[in-house]
Structure formats: structure tokens, C-alpha cells
N, C-alpha and C positions, 0 to 999 in steps of 0.2 A: 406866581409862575416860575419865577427865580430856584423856588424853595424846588420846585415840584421837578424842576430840571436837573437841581442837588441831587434829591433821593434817585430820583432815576439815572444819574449817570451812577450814581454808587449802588446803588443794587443792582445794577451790569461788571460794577467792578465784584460786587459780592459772588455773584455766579461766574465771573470768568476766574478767581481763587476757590471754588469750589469745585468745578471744572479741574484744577490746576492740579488740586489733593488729591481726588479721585483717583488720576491718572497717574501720581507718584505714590498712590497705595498700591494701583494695579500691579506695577513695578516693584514694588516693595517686596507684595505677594508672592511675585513668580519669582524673586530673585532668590526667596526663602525659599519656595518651593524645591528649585535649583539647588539649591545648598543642602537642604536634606536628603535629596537624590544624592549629593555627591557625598554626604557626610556617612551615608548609610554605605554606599560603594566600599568604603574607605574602611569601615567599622571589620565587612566582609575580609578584606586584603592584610587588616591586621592579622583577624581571627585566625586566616592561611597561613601569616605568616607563624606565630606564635604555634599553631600545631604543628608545623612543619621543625622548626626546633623543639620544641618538646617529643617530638616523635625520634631525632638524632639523639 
């Protein structure tokens, strides 16, 4: 009974660190996502600016 109380409290700890990943992947994801929004913006404002002297 001991044993069976073992597994089972730890395979609630297995899914609440499963649980835990998930939701710092989710985060992970968007914050890439975000970052390539802004990495691409940025790519834009070089390109402006660099034609814009080339053009002087």
C-alpha cells in the first residue's frame, strides 16, 4: 500500500513538471515568435535606412 501511495504521489509530481514544460514552451514559442516580428521590423528600418544614404 506504501509502495502504491509512492508511485502515485510521484506520478502527480510527473504531471504537474509536465504541466510546468508545456507552459514554459508555450512561452518560449510566443516569445520567439515576438522576436521575429520584431527582428523582421528592424531588418525593414535598416534596409530604409541604408537606401536612404545610398540615395545621398
Amino acid at each position: 500500500a506504501a509502495g502504491t501511495r509512492d508511485v502515485s504521489r510521484h506520478a502527480g509530481g510527473v504531471t504537474e513538471g509536465a504541466q510546468q514544460t508545456g507552459a514554459a514552451a508555450t512561452q518560449v514559442r510566443a516569445a520567439s515568435g515576438e522576436l521575429a516580428q520584431k527582428a523582421e521590423l528592424l531588418r525593414g528600418q535598416v534596409d530604409r535606412f541604408l537606401g536612404g544614404i545610398r540615395a545621398a
